[in-house]
C-alpha positions in Angstrom: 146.8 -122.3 -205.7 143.1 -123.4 -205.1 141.8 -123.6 -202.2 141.7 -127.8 -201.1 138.5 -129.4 -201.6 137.6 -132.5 -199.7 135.1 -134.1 -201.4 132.4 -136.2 -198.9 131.6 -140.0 -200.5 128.1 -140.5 -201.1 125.5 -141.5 -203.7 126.3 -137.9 -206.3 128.3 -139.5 -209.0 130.3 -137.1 -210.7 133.2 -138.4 -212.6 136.3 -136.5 -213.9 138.1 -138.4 -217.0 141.6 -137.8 -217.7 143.1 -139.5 -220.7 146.2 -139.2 -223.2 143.4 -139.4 -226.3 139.7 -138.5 -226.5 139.1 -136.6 -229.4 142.6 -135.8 -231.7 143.6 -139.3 -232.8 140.7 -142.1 -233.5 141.8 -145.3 -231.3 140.6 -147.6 -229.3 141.4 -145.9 -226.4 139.4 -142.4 -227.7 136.6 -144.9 -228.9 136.2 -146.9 -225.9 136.1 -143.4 -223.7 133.9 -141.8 -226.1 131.3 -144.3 -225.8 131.6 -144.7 -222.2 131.1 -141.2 -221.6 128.3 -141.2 -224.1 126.6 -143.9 -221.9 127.1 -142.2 -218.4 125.5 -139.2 -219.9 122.2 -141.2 -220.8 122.5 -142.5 -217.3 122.2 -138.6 -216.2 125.7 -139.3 -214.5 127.9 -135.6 -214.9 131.2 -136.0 -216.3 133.8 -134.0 -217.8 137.0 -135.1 -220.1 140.7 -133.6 -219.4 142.8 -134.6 -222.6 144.9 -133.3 -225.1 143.3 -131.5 -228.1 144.0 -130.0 -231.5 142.9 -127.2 -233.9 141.1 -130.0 -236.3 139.8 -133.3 -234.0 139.5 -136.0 -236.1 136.4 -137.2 -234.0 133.4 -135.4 -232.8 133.5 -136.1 -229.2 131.1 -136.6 -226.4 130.3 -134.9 -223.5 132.2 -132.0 -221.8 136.3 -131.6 -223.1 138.5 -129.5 -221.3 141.8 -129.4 -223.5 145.3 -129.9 -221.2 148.3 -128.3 -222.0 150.1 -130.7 -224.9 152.7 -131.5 -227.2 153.3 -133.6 -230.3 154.6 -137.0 -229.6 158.4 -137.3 -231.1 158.4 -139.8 -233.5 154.5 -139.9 -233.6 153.6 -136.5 -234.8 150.2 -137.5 -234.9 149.6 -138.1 -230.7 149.9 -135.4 -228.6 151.2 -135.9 -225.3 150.0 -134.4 -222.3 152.3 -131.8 -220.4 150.4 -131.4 -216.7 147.8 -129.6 -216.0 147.6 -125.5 -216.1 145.9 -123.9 -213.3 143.1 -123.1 -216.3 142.2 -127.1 -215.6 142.8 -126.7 -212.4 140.4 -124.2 -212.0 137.6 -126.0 -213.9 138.4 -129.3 -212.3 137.7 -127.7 -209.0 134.1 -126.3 -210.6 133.5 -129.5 -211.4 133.9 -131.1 -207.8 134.0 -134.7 -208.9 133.1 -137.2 -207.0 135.8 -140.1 -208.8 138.7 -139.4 -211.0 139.4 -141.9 -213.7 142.5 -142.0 -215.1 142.9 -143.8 -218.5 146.5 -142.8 -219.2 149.1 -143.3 -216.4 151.7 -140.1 -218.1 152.5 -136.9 -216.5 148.8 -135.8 -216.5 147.8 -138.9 -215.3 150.0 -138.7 -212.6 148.9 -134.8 -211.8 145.1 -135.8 -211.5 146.4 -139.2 -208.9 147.8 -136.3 -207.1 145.0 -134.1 -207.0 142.6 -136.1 -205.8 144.7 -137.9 -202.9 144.9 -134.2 -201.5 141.5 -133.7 -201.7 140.6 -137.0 -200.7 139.0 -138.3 -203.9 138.8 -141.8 -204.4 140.8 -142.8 -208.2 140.1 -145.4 -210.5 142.4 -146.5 -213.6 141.3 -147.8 -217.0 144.1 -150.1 -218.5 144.4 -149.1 -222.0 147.4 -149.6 -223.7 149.9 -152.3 -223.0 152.8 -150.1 -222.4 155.9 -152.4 -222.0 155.4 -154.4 -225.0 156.0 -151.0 -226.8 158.8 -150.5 -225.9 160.8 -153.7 -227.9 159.4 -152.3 -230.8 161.6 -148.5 -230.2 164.1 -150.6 -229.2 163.6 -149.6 -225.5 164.0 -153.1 -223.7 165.9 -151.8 -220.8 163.1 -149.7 -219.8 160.7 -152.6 -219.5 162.2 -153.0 -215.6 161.4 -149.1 -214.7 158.0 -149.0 -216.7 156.7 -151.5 -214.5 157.8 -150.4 -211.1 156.2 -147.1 -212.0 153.0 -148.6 -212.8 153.1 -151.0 -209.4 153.5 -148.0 -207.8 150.5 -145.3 -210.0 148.2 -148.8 -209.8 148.8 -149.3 -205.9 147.2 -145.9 -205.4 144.1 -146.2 -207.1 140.9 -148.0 -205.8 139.9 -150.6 -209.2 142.5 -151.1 -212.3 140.0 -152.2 -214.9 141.6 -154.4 -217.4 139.5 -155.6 -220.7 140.4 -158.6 -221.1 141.8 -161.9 -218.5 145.0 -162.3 -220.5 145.8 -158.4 -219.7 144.5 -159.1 -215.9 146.8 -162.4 -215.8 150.0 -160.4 -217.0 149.6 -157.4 -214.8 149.3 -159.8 -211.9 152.4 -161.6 -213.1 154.0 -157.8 -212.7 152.9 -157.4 -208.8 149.4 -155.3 -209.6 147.0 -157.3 -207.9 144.8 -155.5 -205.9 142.0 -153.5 -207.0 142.0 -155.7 -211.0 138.4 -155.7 -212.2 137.3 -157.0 -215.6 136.0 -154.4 -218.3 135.9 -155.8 -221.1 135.1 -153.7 -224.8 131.8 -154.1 -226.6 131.1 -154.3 -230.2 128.0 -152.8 -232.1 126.7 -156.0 -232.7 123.7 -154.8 -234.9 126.4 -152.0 -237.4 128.7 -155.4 -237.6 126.8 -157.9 -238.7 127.6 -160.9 -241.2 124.5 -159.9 -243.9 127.1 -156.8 -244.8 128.6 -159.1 -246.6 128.8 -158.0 -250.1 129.9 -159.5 -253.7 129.1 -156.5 -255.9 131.1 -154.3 -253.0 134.0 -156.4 -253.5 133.6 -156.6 -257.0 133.5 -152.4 -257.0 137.2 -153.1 -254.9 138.8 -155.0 -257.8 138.3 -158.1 -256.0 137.5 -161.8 -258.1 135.0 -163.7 -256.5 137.6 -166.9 -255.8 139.9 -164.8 -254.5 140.7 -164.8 -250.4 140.8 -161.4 -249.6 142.8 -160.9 -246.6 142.0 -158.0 -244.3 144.2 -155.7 -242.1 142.2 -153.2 -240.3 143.5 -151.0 -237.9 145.9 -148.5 -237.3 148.9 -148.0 -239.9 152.0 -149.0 -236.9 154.7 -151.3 -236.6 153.3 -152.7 -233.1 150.3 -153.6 -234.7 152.6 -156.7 -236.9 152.6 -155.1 -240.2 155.4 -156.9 -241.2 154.4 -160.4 -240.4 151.2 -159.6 -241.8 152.7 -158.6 -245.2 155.1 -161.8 -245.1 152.5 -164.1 -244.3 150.8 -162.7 -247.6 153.5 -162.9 -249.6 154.1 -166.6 -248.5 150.9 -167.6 -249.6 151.0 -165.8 -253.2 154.6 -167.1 -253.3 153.0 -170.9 -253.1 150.0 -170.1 -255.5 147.0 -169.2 -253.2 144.8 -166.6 -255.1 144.9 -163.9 -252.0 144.4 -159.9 -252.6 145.2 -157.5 -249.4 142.9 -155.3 -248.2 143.8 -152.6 -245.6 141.7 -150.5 -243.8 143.2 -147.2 -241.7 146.0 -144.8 -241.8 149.1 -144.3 -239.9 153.1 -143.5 -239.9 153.5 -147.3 -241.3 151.9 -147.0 -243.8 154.1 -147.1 -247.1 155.6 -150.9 -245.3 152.3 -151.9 -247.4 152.5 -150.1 -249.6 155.6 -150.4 -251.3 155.3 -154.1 -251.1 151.9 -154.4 -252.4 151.7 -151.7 -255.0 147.6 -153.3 -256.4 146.8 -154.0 -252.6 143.4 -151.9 -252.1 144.0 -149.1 -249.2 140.7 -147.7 -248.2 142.3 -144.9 -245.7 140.2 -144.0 -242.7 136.8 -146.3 -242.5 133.7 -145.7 -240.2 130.1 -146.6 -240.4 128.7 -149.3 -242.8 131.7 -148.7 -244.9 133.9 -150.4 -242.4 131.5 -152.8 -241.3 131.2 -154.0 -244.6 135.0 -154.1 -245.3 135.2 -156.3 -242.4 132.2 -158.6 -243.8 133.3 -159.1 -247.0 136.7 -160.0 -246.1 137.2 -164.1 -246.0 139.8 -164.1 -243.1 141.3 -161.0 -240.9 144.5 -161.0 -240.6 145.6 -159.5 -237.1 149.7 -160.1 -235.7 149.7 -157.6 -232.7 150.9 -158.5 -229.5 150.6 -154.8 -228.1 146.6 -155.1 -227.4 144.8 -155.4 -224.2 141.9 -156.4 -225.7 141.4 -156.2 -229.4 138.4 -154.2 -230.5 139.2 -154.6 -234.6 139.0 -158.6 -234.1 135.6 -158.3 -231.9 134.5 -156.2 -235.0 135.8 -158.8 -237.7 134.0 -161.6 -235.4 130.5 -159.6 -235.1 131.1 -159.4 -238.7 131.4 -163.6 -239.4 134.7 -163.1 -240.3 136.9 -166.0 -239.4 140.3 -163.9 -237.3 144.0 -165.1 -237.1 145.4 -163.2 -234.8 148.9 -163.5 -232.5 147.9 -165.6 -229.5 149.0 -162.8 -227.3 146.6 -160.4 -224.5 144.0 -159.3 -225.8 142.6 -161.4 -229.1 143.9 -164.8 -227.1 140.8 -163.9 -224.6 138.4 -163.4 -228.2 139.5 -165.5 -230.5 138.3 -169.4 -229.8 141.2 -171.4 -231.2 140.1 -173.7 -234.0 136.1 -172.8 -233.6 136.4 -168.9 -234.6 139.6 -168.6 -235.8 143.2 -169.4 -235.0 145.7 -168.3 -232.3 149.3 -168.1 -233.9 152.4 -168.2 -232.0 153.3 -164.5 -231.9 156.2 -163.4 -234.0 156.7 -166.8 -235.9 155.5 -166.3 -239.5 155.8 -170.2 -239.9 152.9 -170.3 -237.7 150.4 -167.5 -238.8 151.5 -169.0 -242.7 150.1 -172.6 -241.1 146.9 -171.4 -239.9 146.6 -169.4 -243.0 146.9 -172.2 -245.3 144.1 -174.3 -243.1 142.1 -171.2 -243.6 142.1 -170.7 -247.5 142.4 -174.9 -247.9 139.5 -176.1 -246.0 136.0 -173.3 -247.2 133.3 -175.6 -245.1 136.1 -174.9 -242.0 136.1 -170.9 -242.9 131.8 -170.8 -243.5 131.8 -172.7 -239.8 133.7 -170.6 -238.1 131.9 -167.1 -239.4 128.8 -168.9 -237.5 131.1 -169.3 -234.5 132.8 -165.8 -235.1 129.4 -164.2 -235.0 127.8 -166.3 -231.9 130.6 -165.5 -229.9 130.8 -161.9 -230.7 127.1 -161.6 -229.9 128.3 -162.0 -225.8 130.2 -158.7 -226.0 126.7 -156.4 -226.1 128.1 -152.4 -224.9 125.2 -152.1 -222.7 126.2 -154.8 -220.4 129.6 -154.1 -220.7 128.7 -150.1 -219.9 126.9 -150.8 -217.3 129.0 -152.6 -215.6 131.8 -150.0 -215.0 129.0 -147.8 -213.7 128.2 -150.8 -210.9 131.7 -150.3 -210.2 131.5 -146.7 -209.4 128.7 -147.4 -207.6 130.5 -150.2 -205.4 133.1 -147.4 -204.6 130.9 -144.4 -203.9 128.7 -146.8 -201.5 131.4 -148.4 -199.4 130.8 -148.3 -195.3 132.7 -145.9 -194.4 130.7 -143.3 -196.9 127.5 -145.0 -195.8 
């Protein structure tokens, strides 16, 4: 085994990332981490990524990637989950002498790296990513709900900050017992790639799209938990009553012939990125967004950056974006009577819909990355200049 290094506090910011996906899967989790990193490296801040990899990534990541031992994720081929770390990572985590571990994924290399740096003395902060127990209804894993969260009172209660990204996630893990140590972080949009002048007719017109049609947008991963099935009957409602609505879905994913087979002339443009994606999102009329498994809700920041009025499950995450009735609607998670509601106000009322792409786009316009960058950096800082390090 290495020898222990005890690490002294001080201004030398060196930050050691570990995370369950960086660079094999495109989420918002690799996204968010991607960009962060991105940032600290223009801030001449070292840091270096311990995360599962694969022979073809399907992102080009930032910074410094040491791959951890991994395997595919049963059920969901397509996520590798983490199994420790090797003494390879070991070895090149001790190189790397950092000054604060973040951990963004509380699983068995999660837990490693907590462990790690308590014997060496190394202050930990946590990322709050992915709302865990609401998971676990859709696997059919209820019972768990009870141990999942007295495992994550206890991984939280060791680390220094938990940085939640939105106040509806901060609300609920306080509701659960982790208090201490909850700092806001919210997720930034790229205000000037999603941008309501993407909006394009002759695009839409290229899709197989009628001008007086609503096209309704799903963009995001191809999963269950993201609602896919309330999406599609909300749809179906509405074409049922004689509404002139066309689906569009942007992304790929295990759930992805739910769609499919029940909307066989739906338009399915895979995979987006780029302007491609911001202009799907522009030149939808409404975005149509059921989850109730997101911490924050970085598809329906992009749809709002893009003036595109959201209706979205009044659950953590979008319930801290969306303004209800200003930039879009809030429905009652799970009930299909109410997204169907809100989506009939939407299509009925057009000066509503133009009014709130204004709103959508005003209040997207607070979430600039910068900012919200920068201020997980002042929360290093806070840490590495505390007292007792002084």
């Amino acid at each position: 085994m290495a020898p222990i290094l005890k690490i002294p506090l001080g201004r030398d910011k060196r930050i050691a990332i570990f995370t369950g996906a960086y660079n094999h899967v495109v989420d918002g989790v690799s996204l968010t981490l991607n960009r962060l990193v991105s940032y600290l490296e223009c801030e001449n801040t070292p840091v270096h990524i311990f995360a599962p990899t694969v022979q073809q990534p399907a992102l080009a990541h930032a910074g410094t990637l040491t791959s951890v031992p991994s395997v595919s994720l049963p059920g969901r081929p397509e996520y590798q989950m983490s199994v420790g770390m090797s003494p390879r990572v070991i070895d090149e985590l001790d190189k790397f002498q950092p000054t604060i571990v973040h951990i963004a994924t509380p699983d068995l290399l999660g837990l490693q790296a907590l462990a790690y740096a308590r014997i060496r003395k190394i202050p930990v902060v946590a990322s709050y990513h992915t709302h865990f127990s609401s998971y676990l209804s859709y696997y059919h894993m209820n019972k768990l709900e009870g141990v999942a969260w007295s495992y994550l009172r206890w991984f939280y209660s060791k680390c220094e900050h938990v940085y939640v990204p939105s106040r509806s996630m901060a609300n609920v893990l306080n509701e659960h017992g982790i208090v201490d140590g909850v700092e806001l972080w919210p997720r930034g949009v790229d205000i000037t790639m999603f941008h309501p002048d993407k909006r394009s007719m002759e695009w839409r017109r290229e899709k197989g799209f009628a001008d007086d049609e609503i096209v309704i947008s799903f963009i995001s991963r191809l999963v269950v938990e993201k609602g896919l099935q309330i999406y599609a009957d909300v749809v179906e409602s509405l074409r049922d009553s004689g509404k002139k609505v066309r689906v569009l879905v942007g992304g790929t994913g295990p759930a992805e012939n739910i769609l499919r087979e029940r909307f066989p002339r739906a338009v399915f443009l895979g995979h987006l990125t780029g302007n491609e994606l911001a202009t799907a999102y522009a030149s939808s009329d409404i975005f149509l967004f059921p989850s109730e498994t997101e911490t924050f809700g970085n598809v329906t920041l992009e749809a709002m950056a893009s003036g595109t009025p959201t209706l979205c499950a009044n659950a953590t995450g979008s319930s801290s974006l969306v303004v209800h009735g200003e930039t879009g609607y809030l429905a009652e998670p799970g009930d299909v009577n109410s997204f169907i509601e809100y989506a009939h106000c939407l299509i009925d009322d057009t000066e509503k819909r133009m009014e709130m792409r204004v709103a959508a786009r005003r209040e997207a316009e607070s979430y600039s990355w910068r900012l919200i960058l920068g201020r997980i950096n002042g929360f290093y800082d806070k840490i590495l200049v505390r007292p007792e390090a002084a």
